[in-house]
Steps between C-alpha positions, in 0.01 A plus 500: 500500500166645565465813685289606813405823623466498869192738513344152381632311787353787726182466341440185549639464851233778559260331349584120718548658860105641451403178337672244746313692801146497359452174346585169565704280253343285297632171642429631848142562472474169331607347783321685750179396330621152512594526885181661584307168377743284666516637857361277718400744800211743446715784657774408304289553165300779637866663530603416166176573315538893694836528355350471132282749592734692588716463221201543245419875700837564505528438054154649507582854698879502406589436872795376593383087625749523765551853721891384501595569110884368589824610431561459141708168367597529170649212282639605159652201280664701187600370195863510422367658159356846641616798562380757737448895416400811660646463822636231759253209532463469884388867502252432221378246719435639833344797309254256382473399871410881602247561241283170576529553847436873513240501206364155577430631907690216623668524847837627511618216735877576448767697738867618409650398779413126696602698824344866468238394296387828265262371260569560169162611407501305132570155571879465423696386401423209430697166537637445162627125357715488143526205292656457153343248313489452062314697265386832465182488750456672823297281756369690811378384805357776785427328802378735781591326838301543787687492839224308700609160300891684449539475847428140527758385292798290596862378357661164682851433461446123445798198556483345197462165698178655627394376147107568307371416875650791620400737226117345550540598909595816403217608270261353755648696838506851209146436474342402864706782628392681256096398608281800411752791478537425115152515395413173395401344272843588428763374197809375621839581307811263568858525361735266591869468447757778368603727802319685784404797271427263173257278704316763621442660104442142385193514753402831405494438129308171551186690630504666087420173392117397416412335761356240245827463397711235669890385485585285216798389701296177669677462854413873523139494363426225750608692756284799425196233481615395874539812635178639412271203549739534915444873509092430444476228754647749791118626512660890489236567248443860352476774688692259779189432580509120453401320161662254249633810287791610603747564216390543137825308372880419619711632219862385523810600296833370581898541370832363539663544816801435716623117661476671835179651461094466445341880505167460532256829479133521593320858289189490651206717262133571618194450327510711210838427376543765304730497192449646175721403167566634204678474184644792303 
Protein backbone atom coordinates (compact mmCIF):
# COMPACT_ATOMS: atom_id res chain seq x y z
CA UNK A 1 0.00 0.00 0.00
CA UNK A 2 1.66 3.21 -0.76
CA UNK A 3 0.45 6.33 0.69
CA UNK A 4 -0.57 9.80 -0.82
CA UNK A 5 -0.92 13.03 0.69
CA UNK A 6 -3.51 15.05 -1.05
CA UNK A 7 -1.63 18.44 -0.74
CA UNK A 8 0.33 16.55 -3.67
CA UNK A 9 -2.70 15.99 -5.70
CA UNK A 10 -3.49 19.81 -5.15
CA UNK A 11 -0.21 20.68 -6.28
CA UNK A 12 -0.16 19.26 -9.19
CA UNK A 13 -3.73 19.94 -10.27
CA UNK A 14 -2.47 23.59 -9.67
CA UNK A 15 0.25 23.17 -11.49
CA UNK A 16 -1.91 21.33 -14.93
CA UNK A 17 -4.98 23.83 -14.99
CA UNK A 18 -2.06 26.82 -15.60
CA UNK A 19 -0.15 24.53 -17.85
CA UNK A 20 -3.12 23.09 -20.04
CA UNK A 21 -4.20 26.91 -20.73
CA UNK A 22 -0.84 28.28 -21.86
CA UNK A 23 0.67 25.72 -23.95
CA UNK A 24 -0.34 23.42 -26.36
CA UNK A 25 0.24 19.59 -26.03
CA UNK A 26 2.82 18.15 -27.58
CA UNK A 27 0.91 15.96 -30.08
CA UNK A 28 -1.28 18.93 -30.88
CA UNK A 29 1.25 21.31 -32.01
CA UNK A 30 2.74 18.51 -33.96
CA UNK A 31 -0.09 18.30 -35.82
CA UNK A 32 -0.85 21.77 -36.31
CA UNK A 33 2.54 22.16 -37.94
CA UNK A 34 1.69 19.28 -40.08
CA UNK A 35 -1.84 20.80 -41.05
CA UNK A 36 -0.42 24.12 -41.70
CA UNK A 37 1.80 22.53 -44.66
CA UNK A 38 -1.02 20.54 -45.85
CA UNK A 39 -3.85 23.08 -46.22
CA UNK A 40 -4.59 23.56 -49.53
CA UNK A 41 -6.24 27.19 -49.40
CA UNK A 42 -3.98 30.18 -48.69
CA UNK A 43 -6.60 31.50 -46.13
CA UNK A 44 -6.88 28.33 -44.70
CA UNK A 45 -2.97 28.26 -43.89
CA UNK A 46 -2.74 31.89 -43.28
CA UNK A 47 -5.36 30.92 -40.39
CA UNK A 48 -3.48 28.13 -39.14
CA UNK A 49 0.02 29.60 -39.36
CA UNK A 50 -1.74 32.84 -36.97
CA UNK A 51 -2.82 30.33 -34.53
CA UNK A 52 0.95 29.19 -33.93
CA UNK A 53 1.64 32.52 -33.45
CA UNK A 54 -0.56 32.82 -31.21
CA UNK A 55 0.17 29.92 -29.29
CA UNK A 56 4.04 30.69 -29.32
CA UNK A 57 3.00 34.56 -27.66
CA UNK A 58 0.77 33.01 -25.57
CA UNK A 59 3.98 30.24 -24.04
CA UNK A 60 6.16 33.27 -24.59
CA UNK A 61 4.09 36.03 -22.31
CA UNK A 62 2.35 33.35 -20.07
CA UNK A 63 -1.05 34.25 -21.70
CA UNK A 64 -3.66 32.18 -21.62
CA UNK A 65 -3.81 30.84 -25.89
CA UNK A 66 -7.45 30.84 -25.63
CA UNK A 67 -9.50 33.89 -23.61
CA UNK A 68 -12.03 30.85 -22.62
CA UNK A 69 -9.69 28.80 -19.98
CA UNK A 70 -12.85 26.13 -19.53
CA UNK A 71 -14.43 24.59 -16.84
CA UNK A 72 -12.10 22.19 -15.35
CA UNK A 73 -12.41 18.18 -16.34
CA UNK A 74 -10.53 16.17 -14.26
CA UNK A 75 -9.81 12.37 -14.84
CA UNK A 76 -8.13 10.54 -11.94
CA UNK A 77 -7.41 6.65 -12.57
CA UNK A 78 -6.12 5.41 -8.92
CA UNK A 79 -4.44 2.48 -8.15
CA UNK A 80 -6.20 0.03 -6.00
CA UNK A 81 -2.76 0.13 -4.00
CA UNK A 82 -2.93 3.89 -2.62
CA UNK A 83 -4.19 5.42 -0.03
CA UNK A 84 -5.24 8.93 0.37
CA UNK A 85 -4.30 11.35 3.52
CA UNK A 86 -4.90 14.73 4.75
CA UNK A 87 -8.29 15.22 3.81
CA UNK A 88 -11.11 13.98 1.31
CA UNK A 89 -9.72 13.74 -2.25
CA UNK A 90 -12.41 15.65 -4.29
CA UNK A 91 -11.72 18.67 -2.01
CA UNK A 92 -7.99 18.31 -2.55
CA UNK A 93 -8.84 18.49 -6.01
CA UNK A 94 -10.96 21.41 -6.66
CA UNK A 95 -8.52 23.28 -4.32
CA UNK A 96 -6.00 22.59 -6.88
CA UNK A 97 -8.64 23.93 -9.35
CA UNK A 98 -8.87 27.40 -7.29
CA UNK A 99 -5.26 28.01 -6.94
CA UNK A 100 -4.40 27.55 -10.84
CA UNK A 101 -7.23 29.44 -11.76
CA UNK A 102 -6.95 32.25 -9.25
CA UNK A 103 -3.03 32.34 -9.25
CA UNK A 104 -2.70 31.32 -12.88
CA UNK A 105 -5.35 34.58 -13.93
CA UNK A 106 -7.49 32.26 -15.72
CA UNK A 107 -11.22 33.13 -16.18
CA UNK A 108 -13.51 32.01 -13.64
CA UNK A 109 -16.03 30.67 -16.25
CA UNK A 110 -18.09 28.68 -13.63
CA UNK A 111 -21.66 29.54 -11.82
CA UNK A 112 -23.36 27.68 -8.77
CA UNK A 113 -26.45 27.53 -10.01
CA UNK A 114 -27.34 26.62 -14.13
CA UNK A 115 -30.48 28.89 -13.48
CA UNK A 116 -29.26 31.98 -11.28
CA UNK A 117 -25.99 31.84 -12.50
CA UNK A 118 -23.51 33.44 -9.53
CA UNK A 119 -20.13 32.83 -10.65
CA UNK A 120 -18.06 31.17 -8.47
CA UNK A 121 -15.18 33.41 -8.85
CA UNK A 122 -12.36 30.34 -8.79
CA UNK A 123 -13.32 28.07 -11.41
CA UNK A 124 -15.19 25.24 -9.53
CA UNK A 125 -15.70 22.86 -9.05
CA UNK A 126 -14.64 21.11 -11.36
CA UNK A 127 -16.16 18.00 -13.14
CA UNK A 128 -14.48 15.17 -11.48
CA UNK A 129 -14.18 11.31 -13.15
CA UNK A 130 -12.86 8.21 -10.70
CA UNK A 131 -11.42 5.14 -11.98
CA UNK A 132 -9.79 2.23 -10.10
CA UNK A 133 -7.32 0.63 -12.00
CA UNK A 134 -3.91 -1.79 -10.59
CA UNK A 135 -0.94 -0.59 -8.97
CA UNK A 136 0.03 2.02 -6.82
CA UNK A 137 0.20 5.06 -9.50
CA UNK A 138 -1.99 8.01 -9.75
CA UNK A 139 -2.60 9.08 -13.48
CA UNK A 140 -4.12 12.60 -13.95
CA UNK A 141 -5.65 14.08 -16.72
CA UNK A 142 -6.91 18.10 -16.49
CA UNK A 143 -8.71 18.93 -19.42
CA UNK A 144 -10.09 22.54 -19.39
CA UNK A 145 -13.23 22.55 -21.72
CA UNK A 146 -14.12 25.42 -23.55
CA UNK A 147 -17.91 25.95 -24.14
CA UNK A 148 -17.62 27.34 -27.79
CA UNK A 149 -16.77 23.54 -29.03
CA UNK A 150 -18.94 22.15 -25.52
CA UNK A 151 -21.83 23.48 -26.99
CA UNK A 152 -21.53 21.74 -30.22
CA UNK A 153 -21.61 18.46 -28.98
CA UNK A 154 -24.26 15.84 -29.57
CA UNK A 155 -25.51 12.21 -28.17
CA UNK A 156 -27.90 10.02 -30.74
CA UNK A 157 -29.88 7.33 -29.41
CA UNK A 158 -29.07 4.97 -32.33
CA UNK A 159 -31.40 1.56 -33.46
CA UNK A 160 -28.97 -0.83 -33.46
CA UNK A 161 -30.20 -1.77 -37.04
CA UNK A 162 -29.09 1.74 -37.94
CA UNK A 163 -25.71 -0.16 -37.92
CA UNK A 164 -21.69 1.62 -38.47
CA UNK A 165 -23.70 3.70 -41.32
CA UNK A 166 -25.62 5.27 -38.87
CA UNK A 167 -22.91 6.02 -36.37
CA UNK A 168 -20.78 7.53 -39.61
CA UNK A 169 -24.16 9.95 -40.39
CA UNK A 170 -24.08 10.93 -37.09
CA UNK A 171 -20.50 12.15 -36.65
CA UNK A 172 -20.87 13.88 -40.01
CA UNK A 173 -24.42 15.93 -39.21
CA UNK A 174 -22.29 16.70 -35.26
CA UNK A 175 -19.78 18.25 -37.34
CA UNK A 176 -21.51 20.35 -40.39
CA UNK A 177 -23.85 21.57 -37.77
CA UNK A 178 -21.31 22.16 -35.87
CA UNK A 179 -19.51 24.42 -39.05
CA UNK A 180 -17.44 27.19 -37.42
CA UNK A 181 -18.93 27.46 -33.88
CA UNK A 182 -16.23 24.86 -32.66
CA UNK A 183 -13.18 26.48 -33.78
CA UNK A 184 -11.78 24.39 -36.27
CA UNK A 185 -9.39 22.84 -36.98
CA UNK A 186 -11.08 21.03 -34.35
CA UNK A 187 -10.47 17.18 -32.78
CA UNK A 188 -13.38 15.15 -32.76
CA UNK A 189 -14.12 12.72 -29.70
CA UNK A 190 -16.64 9.71 -30.31
CA UNK A 191 -17.91 7.08 -27.81
CA UNK A 192 -20.10 4.65 -28.86
CA UNK A 193 -22.09 2.00 -27.12
CA UNK A 194 -22.79 1.61 -23.18
CA UNK A 195 -25.77 3.95 -22.21
CA UNK A 196 -26.78 7.61 -22.86
CA UNK A 197 -24.44 8.93 -20.07
CA UNK A 198 -21.46 6.24 -20.87
CA UNK A 199 -21.41 7.26 -24.60
CA UNK A 200 -21.16 10.62 -23.98
CA UNK A 201 -17.79 10.02 -21.36
CA UNK A 202 -16.50 7.51 -23.91
CA UNK A 203 -16.43 10.65 -26.34
CA UNK A 204 -15.11 12.88 -23.87
CA UNK A 205 -12.24 10.68 -22.81
CA UNK A 206 -11.35 9.97 -26.48
CA UNK A 207 -10.32 13.67 -27.08
CA UNK A 208 -7.22 12.67 -24.04
CA UNK A 209 -5.85 10.51 -26.49
CA UNK A 210 -2.71 11.70 -28.76
CA UNK A 211 -4.11 12.45 -31.56
CA UNK A 212 -1.21 10.38 -33.18
CA UNK A 213 -2.54 7.71 -31.46
CA UNK A 214 -5.17 5.60 -33.18
CA UNK A 215 -7.57 2.50 -32.13
CA UNK A 216 -5.95 -0.78 -32.18
CA UNK A 217 -9.40 -2.25 -32.45
CA UNK A 218 -9.33 -2.28 -36.63
CA UNK A 219 -13.17 -1.81 -37.55
CA UNK A 220 -12.81 1.20 -35.20
CA UNK A 221 -9.43 2.61 -36.41
CA UNK A 222 -10.82 2.52 -39.93
CA UNK A 223 -13.49 4.38 -39.02
CA UNK A 224 -11.54 7.19 -37.44
CA UNK A 225 -9.40 7.18 -40.88
CA UNK A 226 -12.98 7.68 -42.70
CA UNK A 227 -14.29 10.11 -40.68
CA UNK A 228 -11.54 12.46 -40.79
CA UNK A 229 -10.40 12.16 -44.39
CA UNK A 230 -15.12 13.02 -44.72
CA UNK A 231 -14.85 15.78 -42.16
CA UNK A 232 -11.77 17.45 -44.42
CA UNK A 233 -13.52 17.12 -47.70
CA UNK A 234 -16.71 19.28 -46.30
CA UNK A 235 -14.34 22.40 -47.22
CA UNK A 236 -15.33 23.89 -43.40
CA UNK A 237 -11.71 24.63 -43.10
CA UNK A 238 -10.24 26.53 -39.98
CA UNK A 239 -11.55 29.36 -38.78
CA UNK A 240 -14.89 28.06 -40.89
CA UNK A 241 -13.47 29.86 -43.24
CA UNK A 242 -13.13 27.14 -45.93
CA UNK A 243 -9.90 24.89 -46.36
CA UNK A 244 -9.02 21.14 -46.41
CA UNK A 245 -8.29 21.28 -42.50
CA UNK A 246 -10.97 20.77 -40.68
CA UNK A 247 -10.43 18.32 -37.80
CA UNK A 248 -6.96 17.45 -36.48
CA UNK A 249 -8.08 13.67 -35.85
CA UNK A 250 -11.44 11.50 -35.14
CA UNK A 251 -10.68 9.72 -31.93
CA UNK A 252 -13.20 6.96 -31.18
CA UNK A 253 -13.68 4.77 -28.06
CA UNK A 254 -16.43 2.38 -27.79
CA UNK A 255 -18.04 -0.35 -25.01
CA UNK A 256 -20.48 -2.99 -24.64
CA UNK A 257 -23.95 -2.10 -24.84
CA UNK A 258 -27.54 -3.22 -24.80
CA UNK A 259 -29.52 -5.60 -27.84
CA UNK A 260 -31.92 -2.71 -28.05
CA UNK A 261 -29.56 -0.04 -28.26
CA UNK A 262 -26.50 1.86 -30.25
CA UNK A 263 -25.55 5.25 -28.12
CA UNK A 264 -23.62 7.12 -30.16
CA UNK A 265 -21.91 10.55 -28.72
CA UNK A 266 -20.24 13.30 -30.71
CA UNK A 267 -17.50 15.61 -27.93
CA UNK A 268 -16.63 18.12 -30.14
CA UNK A 269 -12.93 20.07 -28.89
CA UNK A 270 -11.46 23.27 -30.60
CA UNK A 271 -8.15 23.89 -31.73
CA UNK A 272 -6.02 23.75 -28.83
CA UNK A 273 -7.27 20.68 -27.25
CA UNK A 274 -6.09 21.15 -24.18
CA UNK A 275 -5.24 18.25 -21.80
CA UNK A 276 -2.45 17.88 -19.55
CA UNK A 277 -1.35 14.31 -17.83
CA UNK A 278 0.47 13.31 -15.25
CA UNK A 279 1.72 10.54 -13.25
CA UNK A 280 2.25 10.57 -9.48
Amino acid sequence: MRTIDVSVITQNIKEMCIEANHFLSEDMEKALKLATKEENAPLGRQILEQLQKNMKIAGEDMIPICQDTGMAVIFMEIGQEVHFEGGALADAINEGVRQGYIEGYLRKSVVKDPIYRENTKDNTPAVIYYEMTLGDKVKITVAPKGFGSENMSRVFMLKPSDGIEGVKNAILTAVKEAGPNACPPMVVGVGIGGTFEKCALLAKKALTRSVNERSEIPYVRELEEEMLLKINESGIGPGGLGGSTTALAVNVNTYPTHIAGLPVAINICCHVNRHAIRVV
